[in-house]
N, C-alpha and C positions, 0 to 999 in steps of 0.2 A: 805543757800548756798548748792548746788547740783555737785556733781562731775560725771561729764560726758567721763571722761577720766581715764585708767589703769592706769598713770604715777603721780603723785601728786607730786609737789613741795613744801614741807611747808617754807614761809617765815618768819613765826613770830612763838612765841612760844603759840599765844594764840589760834592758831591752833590744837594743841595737844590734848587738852581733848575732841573735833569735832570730830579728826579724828579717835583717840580711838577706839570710839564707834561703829564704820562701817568700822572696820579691823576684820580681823578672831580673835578668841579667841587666837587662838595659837600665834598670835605673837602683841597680844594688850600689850601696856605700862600704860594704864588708866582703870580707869574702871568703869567712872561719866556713869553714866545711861543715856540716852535717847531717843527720837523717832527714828527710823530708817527711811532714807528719801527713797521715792517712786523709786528714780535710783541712790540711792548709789551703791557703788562697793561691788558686792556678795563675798563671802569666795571664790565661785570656780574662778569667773574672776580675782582675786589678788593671786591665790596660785601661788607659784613659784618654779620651777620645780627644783629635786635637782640632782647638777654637779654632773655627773658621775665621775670615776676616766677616763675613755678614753678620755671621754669630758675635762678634766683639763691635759691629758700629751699635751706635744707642743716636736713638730721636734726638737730635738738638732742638732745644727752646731754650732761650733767655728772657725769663718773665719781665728782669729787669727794665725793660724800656718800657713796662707797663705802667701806664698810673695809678697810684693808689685811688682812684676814680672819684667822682661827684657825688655829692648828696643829692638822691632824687627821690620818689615813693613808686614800690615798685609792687602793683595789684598782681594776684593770680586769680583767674577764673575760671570755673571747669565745671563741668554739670553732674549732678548724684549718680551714683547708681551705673555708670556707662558700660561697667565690664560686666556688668549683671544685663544688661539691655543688647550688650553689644554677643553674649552668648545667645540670647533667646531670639534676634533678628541684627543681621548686619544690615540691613535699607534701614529699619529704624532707628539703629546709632548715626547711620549717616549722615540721615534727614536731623537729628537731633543734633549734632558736632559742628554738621553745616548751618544751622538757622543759630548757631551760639555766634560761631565767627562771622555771618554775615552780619547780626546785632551789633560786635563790638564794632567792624567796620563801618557799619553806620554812625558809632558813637563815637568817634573818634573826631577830636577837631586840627590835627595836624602836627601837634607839641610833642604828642605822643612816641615812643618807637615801641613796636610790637612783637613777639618773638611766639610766634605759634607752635602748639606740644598736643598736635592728635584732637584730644576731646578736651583741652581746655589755651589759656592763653597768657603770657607773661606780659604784662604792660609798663610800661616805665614814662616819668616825666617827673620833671625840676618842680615843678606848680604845683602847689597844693588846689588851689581853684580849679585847674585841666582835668585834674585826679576825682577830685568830689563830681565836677558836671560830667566826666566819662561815665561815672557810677552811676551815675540817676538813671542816664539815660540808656546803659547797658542792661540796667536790670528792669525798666519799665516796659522794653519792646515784649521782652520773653513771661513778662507780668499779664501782658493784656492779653496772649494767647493761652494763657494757662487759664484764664477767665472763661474766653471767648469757646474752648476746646469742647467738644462735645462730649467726646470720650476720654474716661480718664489712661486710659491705656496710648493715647495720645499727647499725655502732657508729659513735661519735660522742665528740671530744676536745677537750677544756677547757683551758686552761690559763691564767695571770693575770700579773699585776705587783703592786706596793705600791710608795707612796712616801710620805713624812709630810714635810708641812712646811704655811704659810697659804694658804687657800682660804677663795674667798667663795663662797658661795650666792647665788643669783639670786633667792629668797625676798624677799630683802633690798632688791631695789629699789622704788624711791620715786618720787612723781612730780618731785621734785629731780632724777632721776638722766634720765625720760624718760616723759610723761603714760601714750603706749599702752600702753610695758609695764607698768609700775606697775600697770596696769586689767585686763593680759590675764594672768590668775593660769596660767592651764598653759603661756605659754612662759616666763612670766619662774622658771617653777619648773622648769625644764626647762635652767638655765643655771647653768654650775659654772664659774670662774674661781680658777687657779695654777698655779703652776709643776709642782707634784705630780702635777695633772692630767696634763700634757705628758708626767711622769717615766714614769706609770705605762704612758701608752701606748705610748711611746716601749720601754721594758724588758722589753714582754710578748715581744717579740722572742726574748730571750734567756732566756724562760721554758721548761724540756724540758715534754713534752706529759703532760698529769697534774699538771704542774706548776707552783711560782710565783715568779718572780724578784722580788729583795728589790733595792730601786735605792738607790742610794749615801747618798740622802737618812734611808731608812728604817735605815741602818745605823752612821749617825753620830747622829742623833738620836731622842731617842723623852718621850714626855711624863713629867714628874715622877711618885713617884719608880721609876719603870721605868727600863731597859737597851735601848740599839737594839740590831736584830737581827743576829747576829754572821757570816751566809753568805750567800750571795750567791743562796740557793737554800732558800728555807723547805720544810721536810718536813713537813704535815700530817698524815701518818699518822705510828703508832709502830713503830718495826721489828721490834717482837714480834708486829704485828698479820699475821694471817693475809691480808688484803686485799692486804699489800706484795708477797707470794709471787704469789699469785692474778694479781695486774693486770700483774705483770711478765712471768709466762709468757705472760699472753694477747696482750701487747704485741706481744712478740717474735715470735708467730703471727702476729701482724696485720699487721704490717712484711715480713713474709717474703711474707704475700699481696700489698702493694702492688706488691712487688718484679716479682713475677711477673703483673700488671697493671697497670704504670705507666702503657700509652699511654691506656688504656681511662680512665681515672684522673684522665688529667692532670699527674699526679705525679713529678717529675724525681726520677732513681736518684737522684743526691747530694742533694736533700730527704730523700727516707727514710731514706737511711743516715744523713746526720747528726741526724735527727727518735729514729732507731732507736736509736743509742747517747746520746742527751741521757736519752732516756728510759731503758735499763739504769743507767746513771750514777746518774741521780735516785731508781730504786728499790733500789739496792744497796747 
C-alpha cells in the first residue's frame, strides 16, 4: 500500500505499525522496522508548521451588550443606472451622487439619522409622519430637474424602498461590544444592523423609477397609534399635482430616447420597456 496523498485517514487500527514507520521520527508512535515505500510521504512534506501566537489571537467582539434594537422604518435610496453612468463619465456620476445627497440633506427635518453608501443612502427614523414628509420632499427636488433638464443625457433617476421593523445603530457600541470600535467614532457611526436594512435593499428592486416600494414589513406594521401602509407602492406626490403630468410626459420622452440609444447606453430594450411602464403605471 502506497500513499500518494499529505492527508491520511487511518480507519482500522491495523494501520498503525504501516504508518509508523514512514512518519518523521519526531512524532512516530511505533517503531516496527520496515522498507520505506518508493512515494511514501517524506519528513519535509508531512512537517507541520507551528501556530504562532498572532496566528492563534482571533478578533474579540461580544455582540451581547447589543440591543435587540427599536422598531424604526428604514428607506434606501440610490439613483438608476450609476455603474453604467459612472463607466461612460466619472464628473457625471459625481454630479449625479452629489445632487441625490445634497436633496436628501435638504429633506431632512432632524429625526432622521443617515448612513451614506457611494451613489445612494440609508435613512432611518421612529415616525412614520418624518418618513412619508422626507419622501415627498426627497423625490420632488430631483422631479423638477428631470422636467426643467434640457438634455436628456442630463437627467438623472431616483428611486427607493422602506421597511419598518428593530435596528440597531452602531452609535451604540461599547467597549463590551469591541475596544477599537467603541474608540473609532466614524466607523462605529457608520454601522446600521436589521433585518429592515436587508428589506429595504433588497425591495428597492421593485421600486418603478421616481418611485418607492413599500416592503411587506412596512405594511403589516407601523408604530402606535398609526396604520401600515396599505400599497405596495407609496405615491409621494398628489394626483392633482401638476408635477404628476409634467414628469410623466418627460418620462415617456426619455424612455423613447433610450430606446433609440440603447447600445451607446448600455441599456437592454427589455430594461427600458419594463423601467418604461413601471414608471406610467406609478404616475397614472
Amino acid at each position: 500500500m502506497l500513499f500518494a496523498t499529505k492527508a491520511i485517514v487511518v480507519r482500522s487500527n491495523n494501520y498503525l505499525p504501516y504508518l509508523a514507520c514512514h512518519l518523521p521520527k519526531s512524532i512516530r508512535t511505533h517503531r516496527k522496522e520496515c522498507t520505506p515505500a518508493s512515494n511514501a510521504i517524506s519528513s519535509k512534506e508531512f512537517t507541520v508548521p507551528k501556530e504562532t501566537n498572532k496566528q492563534r489571537k482571533t478578533i474579540y467582539v461580544n455582540a451581547r451588550p447589543i440591543s435587540s434594537g427599536e422598531n424604526e422604518y428604514v428607506c434606501w435610496i440610490d439613483l438608476m443606472g450609476t455603474k453604467s453612468i459612472m463607466g461612460h463619465s466619472l464628473e457625471m456620476a459625481a454630479n449625479y451622487i452629489c445632487r441625490l445627497h445634497a436633496a436628501i440633506l435638504d429633506s431632512i427635518d432632524g429625526t432622521e439619522q443617515l448612513y451614506p453608501m457611494i451613489d445612494g443612502m440609508y435613512i432611518t427614523t421612529p415616525s412614520k409622519q418624518s418618513m412619508l414628509n422626507f419622501l415627498r420632499k426627497v423625490f420632488k427636488k430631483p422631479s423638477q430637474e428631470f422636467i426643467e433638464a434640457s438634455e436628456n443625457q442630463h437627467r438623472f433617476i431616483p428611486k427607493a424602498a422602506i421597511a419598518y421593523g428593530p435596528v440597531v445603530h452602531g452609535k451604540h457600541i461599547t467597549k463590551k461590544v469591541n475596544l477599537a470600535l467603541s474608540e473609532n467614532k466614524t466607523i462605529k457611526e457608520s454601522l446600521l444592523f436589521g433585518i429592515p436594512v436587508i428589506a429595504a435593499s433588497q425591495g428597492e428592486r421593485n421600486a418603478p423609477p421616481f418611485g418607492i416600494y413599500v416592503d411587506q414589513s412596512a405594511r403589516m406594521f407601523a408604530p402606535s397609534p398609526t396604520k401600515p401602509l396599505p400599497y405596495i407602492w407609496y405615491k409621494w406626490f398628489n394626483p392633482k399635482d401638476a408635477i404628476r403630468n409634467q414628469l410623466k410626459e418627460k418620462i415617456e420622452n426619455y424612455y423613447e430616447w433610450c430606446l433609440a440609444n440603447y447600445y451607446t447606453l448600455t441599456y437592454s430594450q427589455d430594461r427600458i420597456k419594463e423601467h418604461k411602464a413601471m414608471a406610467m403605471e406609478y404616475l397614472s
